[in-house]
C-alpha positions, 0 to 999 in steps of 0.5 A: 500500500502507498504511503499517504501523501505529504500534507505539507506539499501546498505550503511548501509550494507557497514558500516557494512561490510557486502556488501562483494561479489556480482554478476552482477551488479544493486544491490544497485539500485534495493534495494533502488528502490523496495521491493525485496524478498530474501532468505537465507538458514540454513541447519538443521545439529544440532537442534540448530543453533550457533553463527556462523550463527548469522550475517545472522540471522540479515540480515534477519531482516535487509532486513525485517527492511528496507521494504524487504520480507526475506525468511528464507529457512530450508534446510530440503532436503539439509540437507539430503545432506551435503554441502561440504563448508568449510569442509575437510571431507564428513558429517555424513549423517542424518536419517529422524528422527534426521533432523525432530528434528533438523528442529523443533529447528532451525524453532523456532530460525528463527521466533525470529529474522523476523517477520511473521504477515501479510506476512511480512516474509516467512519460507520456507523447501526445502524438499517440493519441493525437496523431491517429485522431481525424479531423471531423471526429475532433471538431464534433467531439471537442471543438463543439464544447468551445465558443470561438469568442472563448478562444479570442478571449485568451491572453495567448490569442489577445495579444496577437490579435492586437498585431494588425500585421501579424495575427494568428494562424488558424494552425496555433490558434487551435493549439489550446483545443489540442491542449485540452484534449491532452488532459481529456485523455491523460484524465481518461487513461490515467486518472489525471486530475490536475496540470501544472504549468507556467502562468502563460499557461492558464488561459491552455489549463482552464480550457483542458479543466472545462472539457473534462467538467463538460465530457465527463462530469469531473472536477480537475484542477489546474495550477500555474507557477510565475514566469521566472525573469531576471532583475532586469525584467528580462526573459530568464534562461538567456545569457549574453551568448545566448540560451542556456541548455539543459543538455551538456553538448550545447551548454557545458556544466561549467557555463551552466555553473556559472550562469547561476553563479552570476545571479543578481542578489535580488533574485537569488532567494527566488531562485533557492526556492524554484530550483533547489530542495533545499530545506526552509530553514536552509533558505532562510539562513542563506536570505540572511547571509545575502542580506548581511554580507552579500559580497561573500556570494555564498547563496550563489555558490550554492545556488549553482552547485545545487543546480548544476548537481541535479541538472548534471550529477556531482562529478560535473559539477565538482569539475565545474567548480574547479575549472571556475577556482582555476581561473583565479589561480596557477591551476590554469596551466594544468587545465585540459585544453576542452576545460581551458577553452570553457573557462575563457570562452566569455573572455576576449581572444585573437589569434598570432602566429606561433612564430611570434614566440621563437625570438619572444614577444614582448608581455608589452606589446602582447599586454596592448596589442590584445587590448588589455592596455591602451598603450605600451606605456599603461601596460608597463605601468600594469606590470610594474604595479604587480597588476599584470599576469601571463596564466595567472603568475604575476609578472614583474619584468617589464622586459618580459619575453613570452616564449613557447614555454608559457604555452598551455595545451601547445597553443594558448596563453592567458594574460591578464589585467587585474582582477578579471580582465583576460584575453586568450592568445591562440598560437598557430 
């Protein structure tokens, strides 16, 4: 017999900030009452999820943690589709090929983060009960139960209809009506009584709520989490070089380290609560340290570990860790040559022939033809004031000769200028 339902489950939702909207109205005391099964869906639109989805990959495991059976549905039709939420343009629709590529990648990502052994959790494509179904049965059997003036009410409708010169094609503007026969169906074969998903998603949510009360009589439930922004307002799961995957081949752990590292201490808190499983009182204890000595970064530090682990395992993120000390320190010669370039992938770089280095280039003139110093004068200021370094050492010698022994992995050589300023020279 399964073990009872955590009763706690609400309350640490709403610590968390992640109890955001719900529909009707019975929810809390349904989840602390009895094993609920729900769902949220993730469209294969790349083949990798991003951090953006992150947060309802942990609630996924949060419902699976407090004794609930998660579905993780891949959205192998929807995705065929494009949601139109939170875009002011059609999406570029996918072929056959590229969407069963993408499905594989982001299955992988989902089984990391619930666990499958023993039904404990389901995955689920919507394409298998989707795919088959034909169009006239679809609009007599689901499109009756909806009011086009319903449909155009929504957000995800709203806004791009607001757009003379874009609007909305017929294709996305039936992708909530296939969203909600997703809960039909997964209501139907499984049992499910609740879907989770971002708050853009309300408007999809009420939808799939409505057709189960009006084909089957039932009560289901929907909730929403807040959509994660930066401090800036700007959209989370972007860096300056782009978006932040989930999977290592397009986002190493070390960039997935350090985009969470870099976190504002505004939001840090946040972040604790949506992507880690840290206890409260663990959280609270790291508020405090942000509050009192913020320049310590400890909630960063750990912030990071914690999402790297769960996104990558420990051993990565230990290797991430130490590439990250190796930066600031004579470890950087000892660095291979993948690792060194992830370390300085955000830094400046240019490219010299190796023959530069058999009469020695002069630490001046590679200093400011790299950019570092304005001049040969300011870059032998640079030195003589202790603040310029060739792989993390300290040079002192204005007359400095860089040779083919400073070459780390046979190319590359680090200077630097300060305390964060690089630029990586590449030999060739």
């Amino acid at each position: 017999m399964a073990p009872p339902p955590d009763p706690a489950l609400a309350e640490d939702l709403a610590f968390r900030g992640l109890w955001h909207q719900e529909t009707g109205s019975g929810l809390r005391q349904l989840l602390a009452a009895e094993a609920v099964t729900a769902y949220i869906g993730f469209d294969p639109t790349a083949d990798s999820l991003h951090v953006g989805s992150l947060l309802q990959l942990c609630l996924l495991r949060r419902l699976q943690q407090a004794g609930h059976l998660p579905i993780a549905l891949a959205g192998g039709a929807t995705g065929m589709i494009g949601d139109p939420g939170g875009r002011s343009e059609e999406r570029a629709l996918l072929d056959e090929e590229q969407l069963a590529a993408n499905l594989a990648g982001i299955r992988a990502q989902l089984e990391r983060f619930v666990d499958l052994d023993g039904g404990r959790a389901l995955l689920a494509d919507n394409s298998d009960w989707l795919g088959p179904m034909g169009l006239l049965g679809f609009l007599r059997d689901v499109g009756k139960h909806f009011t086009v003036n319903d449909m155009v009410a929504k957000e995800s409708v709203r806004s791009r209809l607001e757009r003379a010169e874009q609007g909305i094609s017929y294709t996305e503007f039936s992708y909530m009506l296939l969203q909600a026969y997703d809960f039909l169906h997964l209501h139907d074969r499984h049992g499910c009584r609740l879907q989770c998903g971002g708050s853009d998603q309300f408007g999809n949510i009420t939808m799939g709520v409505e057709l189960v009360r009006k084909m089957r009589g039932a009560q289901v439930y929907g909730l929403t989490s807040p959509l994660v922004l930066r401090s800036d307002g700007a959209k989370f799961g972007k860096s300056e070089s782009g978006t932040v995957w989930l999977d290592g081949r397009r986002t190493s752990p070390y960039a997935l380290h350090q985009f969470f590292l870099r976190t504002e201490d505004a939001v840090v808190g946040a972040y604790l609560r949506y992507f880690t499983f840290l206890d409260h009182a663990e959280i609270a204890e790291l508020d405090a340290a942000v509050a009192e000595r913020p320049a310590e970064r400890r909630a960063q530090r750990v912030l990071a570990g914690e999402v790297c682990t769960l996104v990558h395992g420990r051993d990565e993120t230990r290797r991430a860790e130490e590439a990250a000390a190796a930066l600031f320190s004579e470890d950087v010669a000892a660095l291979d040559e993948a690792t060194l370039l992830e370390v300085m992938a955000e830094a400046p770089a240019s490219d010299r022939p190796r023959a530069d280095l058999d009469a020695g280039l002069a630490l001046v003139d590679a200093l400011s033809d790299s950019g570092l110093a304005r001049s040969k004068s300011e870059a032998r200021r640079a030195i003589g004031q202790g603040g310029a370094y060739v792989n993390n050492r300290r040079e002192s010698d204005p007359d400095r000769l860089l040779t083919r022994d400073d070459l780390l992995a046979g190319r590359y050589v680090v200077l630097r200028k300060g305390r964060r300023d690089y630029h990586l020279l590449r030999f060739g």
